[in-house]
C-alpha positions as CSV (number, residue, x, y, z in Angstrom):
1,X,26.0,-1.0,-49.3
2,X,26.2,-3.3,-46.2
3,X,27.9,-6.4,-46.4
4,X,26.2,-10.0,-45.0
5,X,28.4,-9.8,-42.3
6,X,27.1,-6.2,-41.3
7,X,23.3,-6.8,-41.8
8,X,23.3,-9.7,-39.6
9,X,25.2,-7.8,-36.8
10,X,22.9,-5.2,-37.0
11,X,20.2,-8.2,-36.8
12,X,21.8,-9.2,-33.4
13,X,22.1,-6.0,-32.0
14,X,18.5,-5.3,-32.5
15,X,17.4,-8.2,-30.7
16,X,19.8,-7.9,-27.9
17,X,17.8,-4.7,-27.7
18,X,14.7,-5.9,-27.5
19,X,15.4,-8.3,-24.8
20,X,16.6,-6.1,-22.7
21,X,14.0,-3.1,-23.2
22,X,10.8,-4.8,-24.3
23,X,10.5,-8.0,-22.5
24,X,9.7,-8.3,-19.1
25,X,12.5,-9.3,-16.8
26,X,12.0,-12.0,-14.6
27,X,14.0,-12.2,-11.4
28,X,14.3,-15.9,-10.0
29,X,13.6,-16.0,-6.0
30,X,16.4,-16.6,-3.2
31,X,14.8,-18.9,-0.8
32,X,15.0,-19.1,2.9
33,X,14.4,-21.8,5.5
34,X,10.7,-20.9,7.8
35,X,10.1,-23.4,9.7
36,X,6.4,-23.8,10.1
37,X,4.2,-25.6,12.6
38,X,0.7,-26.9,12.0
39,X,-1.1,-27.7,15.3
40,X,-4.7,-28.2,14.3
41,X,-6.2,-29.5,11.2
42,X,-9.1,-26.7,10.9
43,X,-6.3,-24.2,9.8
44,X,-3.5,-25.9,8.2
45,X,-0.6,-23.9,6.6
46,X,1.7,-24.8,4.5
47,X,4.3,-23.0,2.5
48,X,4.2,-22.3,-0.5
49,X,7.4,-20.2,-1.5
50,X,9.9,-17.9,0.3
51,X,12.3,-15.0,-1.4
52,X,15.1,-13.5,0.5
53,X,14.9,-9.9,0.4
54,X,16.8,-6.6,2.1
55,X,15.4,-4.0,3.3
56,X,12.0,-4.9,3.8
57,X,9.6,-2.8,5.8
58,X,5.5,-2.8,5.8
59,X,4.8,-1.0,3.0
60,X,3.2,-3.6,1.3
61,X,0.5,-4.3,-1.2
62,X,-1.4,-6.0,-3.1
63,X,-4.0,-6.5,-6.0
64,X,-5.0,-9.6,-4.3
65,X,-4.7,-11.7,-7.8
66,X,-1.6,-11.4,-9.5
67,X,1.0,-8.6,-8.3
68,X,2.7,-7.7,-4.9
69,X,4.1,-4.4,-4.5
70,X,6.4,-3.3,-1.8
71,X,8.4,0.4,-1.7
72,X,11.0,-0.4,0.3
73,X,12.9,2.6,2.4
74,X,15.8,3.0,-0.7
75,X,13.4,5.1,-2.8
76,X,12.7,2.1,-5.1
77,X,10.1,0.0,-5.8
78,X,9.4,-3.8,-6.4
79,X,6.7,-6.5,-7.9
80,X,6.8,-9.7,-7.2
81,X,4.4,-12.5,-8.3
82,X,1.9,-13.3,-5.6
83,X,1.2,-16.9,-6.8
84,X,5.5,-17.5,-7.3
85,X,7.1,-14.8,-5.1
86,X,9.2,-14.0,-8.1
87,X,10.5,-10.7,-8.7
88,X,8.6,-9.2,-11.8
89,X,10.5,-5.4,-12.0
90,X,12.4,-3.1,-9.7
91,X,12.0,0.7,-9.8
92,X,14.3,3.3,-8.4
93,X,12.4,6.6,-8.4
94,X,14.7,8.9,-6.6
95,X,12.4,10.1,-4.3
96,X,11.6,9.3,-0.5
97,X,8.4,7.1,0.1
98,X,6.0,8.2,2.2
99,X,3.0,5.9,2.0
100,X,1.8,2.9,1.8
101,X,1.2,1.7,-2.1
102,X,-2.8,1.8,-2.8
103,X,-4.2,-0.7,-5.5
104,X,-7.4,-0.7,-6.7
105,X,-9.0,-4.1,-6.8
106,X,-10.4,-3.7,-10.3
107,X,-8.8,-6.9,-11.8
108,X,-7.3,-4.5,-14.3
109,X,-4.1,-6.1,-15.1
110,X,-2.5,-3.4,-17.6
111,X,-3.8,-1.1,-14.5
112,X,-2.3,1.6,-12.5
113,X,-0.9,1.4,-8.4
114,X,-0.4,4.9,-6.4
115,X,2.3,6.2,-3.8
116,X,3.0,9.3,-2.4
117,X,6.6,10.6,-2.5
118,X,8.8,13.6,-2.0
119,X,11.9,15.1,-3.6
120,X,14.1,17.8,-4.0
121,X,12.6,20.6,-6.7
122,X,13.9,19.6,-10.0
123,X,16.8,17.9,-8.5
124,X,18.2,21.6,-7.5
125,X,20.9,22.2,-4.6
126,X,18.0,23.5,-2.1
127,X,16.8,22.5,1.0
128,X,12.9,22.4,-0.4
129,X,11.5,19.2,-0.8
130,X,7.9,18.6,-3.4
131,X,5.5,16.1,-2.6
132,X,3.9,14.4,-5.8
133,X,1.4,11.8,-5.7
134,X,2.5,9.1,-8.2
135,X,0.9,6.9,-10.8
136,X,2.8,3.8,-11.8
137,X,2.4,1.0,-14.3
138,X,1.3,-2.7,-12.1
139,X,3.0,-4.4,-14.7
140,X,6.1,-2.7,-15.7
141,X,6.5,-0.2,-12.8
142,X,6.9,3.1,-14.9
143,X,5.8,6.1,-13.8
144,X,3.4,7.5,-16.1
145,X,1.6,10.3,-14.6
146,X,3.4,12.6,-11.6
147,X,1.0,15.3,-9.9
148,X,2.4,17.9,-7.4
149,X,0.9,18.5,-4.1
150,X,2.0,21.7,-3.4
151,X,0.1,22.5,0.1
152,X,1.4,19.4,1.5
153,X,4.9,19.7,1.1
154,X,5.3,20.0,5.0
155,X,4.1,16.3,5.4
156,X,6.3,13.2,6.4
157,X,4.2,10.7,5.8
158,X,0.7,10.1,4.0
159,X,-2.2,8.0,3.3
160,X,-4.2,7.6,-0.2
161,X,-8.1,6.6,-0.2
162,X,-10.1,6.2,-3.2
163,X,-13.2,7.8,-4.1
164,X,-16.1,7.8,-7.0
165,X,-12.8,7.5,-9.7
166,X,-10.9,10.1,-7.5
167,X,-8.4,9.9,-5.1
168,X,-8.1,11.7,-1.7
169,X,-4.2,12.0,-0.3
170,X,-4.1,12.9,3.8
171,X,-0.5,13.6,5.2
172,X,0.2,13.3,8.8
173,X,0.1,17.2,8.8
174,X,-3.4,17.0,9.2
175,X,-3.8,18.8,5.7
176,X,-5.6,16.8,2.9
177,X,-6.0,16.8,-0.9
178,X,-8.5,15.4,-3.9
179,X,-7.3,15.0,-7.2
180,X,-8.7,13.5,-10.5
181,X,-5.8,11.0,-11.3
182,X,-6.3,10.7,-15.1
183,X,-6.6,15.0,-16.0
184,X,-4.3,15.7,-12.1
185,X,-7.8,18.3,-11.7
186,X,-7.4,19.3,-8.0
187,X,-11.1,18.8,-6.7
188,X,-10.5,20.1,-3.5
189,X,-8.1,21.2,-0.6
190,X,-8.7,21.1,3.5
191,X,-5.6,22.0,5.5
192,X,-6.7,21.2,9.1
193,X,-2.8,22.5,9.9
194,X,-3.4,19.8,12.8
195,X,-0.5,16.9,13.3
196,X,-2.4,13.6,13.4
197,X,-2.6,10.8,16.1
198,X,-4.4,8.2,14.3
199,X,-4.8,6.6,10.7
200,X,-6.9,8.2,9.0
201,X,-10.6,6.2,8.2
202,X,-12.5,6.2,4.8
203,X,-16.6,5.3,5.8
204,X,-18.8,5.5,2.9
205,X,-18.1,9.0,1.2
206,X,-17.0,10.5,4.9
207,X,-13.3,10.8,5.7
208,X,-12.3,10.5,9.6
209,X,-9.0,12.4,11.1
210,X,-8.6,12.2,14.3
211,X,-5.5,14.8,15.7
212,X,-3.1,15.4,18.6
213,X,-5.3,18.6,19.8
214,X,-8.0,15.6,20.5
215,X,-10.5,16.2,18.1
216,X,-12.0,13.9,15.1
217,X,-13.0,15.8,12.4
218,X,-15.6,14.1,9.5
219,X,-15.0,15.4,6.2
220,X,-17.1,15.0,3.0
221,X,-14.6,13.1,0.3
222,X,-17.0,14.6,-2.7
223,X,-16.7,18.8,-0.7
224,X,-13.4,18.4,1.4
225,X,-15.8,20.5,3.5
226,X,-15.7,19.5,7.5
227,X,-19.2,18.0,8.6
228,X,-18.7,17.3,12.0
229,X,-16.4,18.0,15.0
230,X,-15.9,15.7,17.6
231,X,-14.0,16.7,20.8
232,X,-12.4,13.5,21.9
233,X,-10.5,15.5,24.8
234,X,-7.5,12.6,24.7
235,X,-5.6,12.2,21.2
236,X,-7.3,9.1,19.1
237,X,-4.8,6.6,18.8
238,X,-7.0,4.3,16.5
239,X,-10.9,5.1,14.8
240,X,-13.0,3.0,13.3
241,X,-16.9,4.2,12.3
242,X,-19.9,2.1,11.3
243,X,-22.3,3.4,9.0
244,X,-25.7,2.4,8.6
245,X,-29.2,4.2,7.7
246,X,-29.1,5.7,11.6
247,X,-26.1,7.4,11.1
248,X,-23.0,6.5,12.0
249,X,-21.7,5.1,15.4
250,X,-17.7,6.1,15.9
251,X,-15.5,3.9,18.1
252,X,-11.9,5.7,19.0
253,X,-9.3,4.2,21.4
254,X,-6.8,6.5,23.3
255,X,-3.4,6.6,24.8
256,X,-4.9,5.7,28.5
257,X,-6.8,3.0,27.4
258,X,-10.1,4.3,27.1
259,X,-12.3,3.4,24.3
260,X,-15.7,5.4,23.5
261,X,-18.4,4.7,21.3
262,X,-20.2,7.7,20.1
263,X,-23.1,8.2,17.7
264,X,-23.3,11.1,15.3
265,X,-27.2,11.1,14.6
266,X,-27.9,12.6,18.3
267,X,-24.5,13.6,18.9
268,X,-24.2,11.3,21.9
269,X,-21.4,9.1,23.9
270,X,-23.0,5.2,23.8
271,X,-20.6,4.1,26.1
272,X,-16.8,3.9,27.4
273,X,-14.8,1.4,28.8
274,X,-10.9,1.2,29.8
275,X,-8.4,-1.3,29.3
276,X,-4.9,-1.7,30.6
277,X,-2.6,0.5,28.3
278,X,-2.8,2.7,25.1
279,X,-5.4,0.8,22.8
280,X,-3.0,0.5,19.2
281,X,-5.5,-1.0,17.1
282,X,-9.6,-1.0,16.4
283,X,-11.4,-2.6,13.9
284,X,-14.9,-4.4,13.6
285,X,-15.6,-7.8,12.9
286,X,-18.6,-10.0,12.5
287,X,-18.5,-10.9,16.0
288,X,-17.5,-7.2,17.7
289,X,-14.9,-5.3,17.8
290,X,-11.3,-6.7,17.8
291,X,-9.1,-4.2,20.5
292,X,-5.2,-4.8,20.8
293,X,-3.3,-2.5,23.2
294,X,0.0,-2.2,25.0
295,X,-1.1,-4.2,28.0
296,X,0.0,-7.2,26.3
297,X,-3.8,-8.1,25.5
298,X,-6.0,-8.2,22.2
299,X,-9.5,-8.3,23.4
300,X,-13.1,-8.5,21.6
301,X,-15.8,-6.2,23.1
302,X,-19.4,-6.1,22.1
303,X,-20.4,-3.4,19.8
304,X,-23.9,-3.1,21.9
305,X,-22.4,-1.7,25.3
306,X,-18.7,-2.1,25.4
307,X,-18.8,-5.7,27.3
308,X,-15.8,-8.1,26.8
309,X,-16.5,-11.2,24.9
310,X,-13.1,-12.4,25.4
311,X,-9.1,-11.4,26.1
312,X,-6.4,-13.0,25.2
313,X,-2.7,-12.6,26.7
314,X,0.3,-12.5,24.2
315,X,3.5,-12.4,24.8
316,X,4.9,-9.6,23.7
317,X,2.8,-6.1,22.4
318,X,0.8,-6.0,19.4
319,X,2.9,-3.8,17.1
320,X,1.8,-5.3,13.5
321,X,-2.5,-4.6,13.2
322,X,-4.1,-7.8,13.8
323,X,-5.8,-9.4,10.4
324,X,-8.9,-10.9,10.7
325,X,-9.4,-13.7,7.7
326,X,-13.0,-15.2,8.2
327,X,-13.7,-16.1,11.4
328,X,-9.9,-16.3,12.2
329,X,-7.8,-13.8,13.1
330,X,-4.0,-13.6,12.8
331,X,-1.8,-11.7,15.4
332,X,1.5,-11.1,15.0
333,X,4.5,-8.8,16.6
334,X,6.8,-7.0,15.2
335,X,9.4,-8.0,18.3
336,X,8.2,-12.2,17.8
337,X,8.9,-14.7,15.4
338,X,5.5,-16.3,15.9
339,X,2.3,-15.5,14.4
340,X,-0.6,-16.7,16.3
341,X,-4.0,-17.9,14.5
342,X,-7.2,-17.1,17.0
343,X,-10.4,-18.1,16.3
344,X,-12.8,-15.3,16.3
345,X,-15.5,-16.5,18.8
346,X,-13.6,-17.5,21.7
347,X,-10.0,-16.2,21.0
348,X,-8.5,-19.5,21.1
349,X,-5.1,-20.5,19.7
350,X,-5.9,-23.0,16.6
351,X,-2.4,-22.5,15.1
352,X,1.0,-20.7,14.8
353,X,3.9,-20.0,12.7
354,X,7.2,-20.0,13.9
355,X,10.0,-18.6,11.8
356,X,13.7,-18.8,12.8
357,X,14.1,-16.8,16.4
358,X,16.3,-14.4,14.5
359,X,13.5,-13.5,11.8
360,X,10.7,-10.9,12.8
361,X,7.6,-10.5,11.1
362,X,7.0,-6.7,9.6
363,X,3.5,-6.3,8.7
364,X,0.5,-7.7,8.6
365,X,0.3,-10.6,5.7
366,X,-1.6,-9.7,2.2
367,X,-4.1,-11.9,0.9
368,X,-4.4,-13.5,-2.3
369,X,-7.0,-16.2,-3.2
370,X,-5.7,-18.9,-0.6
371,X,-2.7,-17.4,0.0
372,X,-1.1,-15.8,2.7
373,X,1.8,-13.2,2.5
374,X,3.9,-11.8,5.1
375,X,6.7,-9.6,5.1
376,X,9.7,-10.4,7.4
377,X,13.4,-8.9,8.6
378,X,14.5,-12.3,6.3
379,X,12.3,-11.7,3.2
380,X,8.8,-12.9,2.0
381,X,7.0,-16.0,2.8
382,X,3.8,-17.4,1.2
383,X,1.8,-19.8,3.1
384,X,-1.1,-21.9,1.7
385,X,-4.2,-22.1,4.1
386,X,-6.7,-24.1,1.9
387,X,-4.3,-27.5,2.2
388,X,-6.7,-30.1,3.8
């Protein structure tokens, strides 16, 4: 028999257990000093909270509600509140990161996150490394489902789209995959075998790679099976396509300068243009299409013929994609510490923030109701752009 003594020990030592296993741990922020400048009252920021992080870099996510994720360069893994900037759990999954964390926006809480990563096989002495596409827990960051993509084992870095409850994995090999994530069914495989020059781009149930041999290739996400070949003749540094019930029109930037517009109904270039250095992003907005390049410019053209609405001079190179938010648009460097707010019409300056000169931003900031997330060298920093 146990004595008193003994049973409550025992009583201790289970709960010690518990609080260490079963509840969630909670990691309190280090803050950091950002400060901000608000010029004009249409677009006032203000901050919100800061935590001082290593290692950052700009793979960064979000569910947009609740959780932030980031896979830092280690091989672990982090969440952090969005609305705090508190840690929620850390994750060190012995295996290299190679892409950016995808998160449904499906308001599922108790939900899932993906990341592709690579490893030695079975932690054996051999020079082979496995890919695996990953499925971890948003709220306690536990990896609960691991499925191996063999044919892509050659890849340094990927990209993960979602699809109709599937998901569709393309590494920078040029080869892709589609697997079921819940039974890890392999729907189907398309190795292209050709290095890419652009981000992939996910339009409706069509999937865009653009390669170094200067060709953009439309695949069918539901098939894997190639619909259309485009022969770009220059390397696509950026792609974005627009969909609609005449087909799709296809813009591409290159590392001259040049950017096309090309329709897929008739097969036919709309019209080209060239600006001053390798065009590094291309995305559409309400009012055109937003251009950034290596001249130093971001510029918006019209969709219609190529025209420019407006350019605007920075001062350094846009390295970090610009993030259009309304009919704002926020551009930052990865070289600067500002971040410049332009209105989308006119390209006009309507704000800034200015960290520290020794603090660079990483990435593009995450959005989250009214908030605003960025990633910097120093850490993370929320600002709040609904104060009036």
């Amino acid at each position: 028999m146990f004595s008193k003594k003994t049973h409550a020990e025992c009583l201790i030592f289970i709960i010690s257990l518990f609080l260490i296993f079963v509840l969630p741990f909670n990691f309190p922020a280090q803050e950091f000093d950002v400060p901000s400048k608000s010029k004009k009252a249409d677009f006032p920021l203000k901050i919100v909270w800061t935590n001082k992080i290593k290692n950052l870099n700009n793979q960064i996510a979000s569910d947009n509600i609740n959780y932030l994720f980031i896979a830092f360069s280690n091989e672990k893994l982090s969440s952090y509140n969005l609305l705090s900037g508190q840690k929620l759990w850390e994750s060190d999954l012995g295996a290299e990161i190679i892409s950016p964390p995808l998160v449904e926006n499906n308001n599922d809480n108790d939900g899932n996150f993906y990341i592709v990563a690579k490893s030695l096989s079975d932690g054996k002495k051999t020079d082979t490394e496995i890919a695996k596409l990953l499925s971890i827990s948003r709220k306690t960051g536990i990896t609960n489902r691991q499925i191996p993509l063999s044919s892509m084992n050659n890849m340094n870095k990927a990209y993960i789209f979602s699809f109709d409850q599937m998901l569709i994995v393309v590494g920078d090999d040029g080869n892709a995959i589609c697997v079921k994530p819940e039974s890890a069914e392999i729907v189907w495989k398309n190795e292209i075998n050709k290095s890419l020059s652009a981000v992939p781009f996910m339009s409706g149930d069509s999937l865009f790679v653009g390669t170094q041999n200067g060709e953009i290739f439309k695949i069918s996400a539901g098939t894997g099976q190639i619909a259309l070949k485009i022969d770009t003749q220059t390397p696509p540094t950026s792609m974005f396509v627009n969909a609609d019930k005449k087909g799709e029109e296809i813009f591409w930037g290159n590392k001259t300068g040049e950017i096309t517009s090309w329709r897929s109904l008739d097969r036919k270039r709309l019209w080209r243009i060239r600006v001053g250095a390798e065009v590094t992003y291309l995305t559409n907005t309400a009012d055109g299409l937003l251009i950034s390049s290596l001249d130093n410019f971001i510029y918006l053209l019209s969709e219609n013929n190529g025209s420019v609405l407006w350019k605007k001079r920075l001062a350094d190179r846009v390295t970090i994609e610009p993030f259009v938010l309304r009919d704002k648009i926020i551009v930052t460097s990865g070289s600067e510490s500002t971040a410049l707010v332009l209105g989308l019409k006119e390209g006009k300056i309507i704000n800034q923030i200015n960290l520290k000169a020794d603090i660079r931003f990483l990435s593009q900031p995450v959005i989250a109701g009214d908030l605003l997330v960025f990633s910097t060298s120093e850490g993370l920093v929320a600002f709040d752009f609904s104060i009036e």
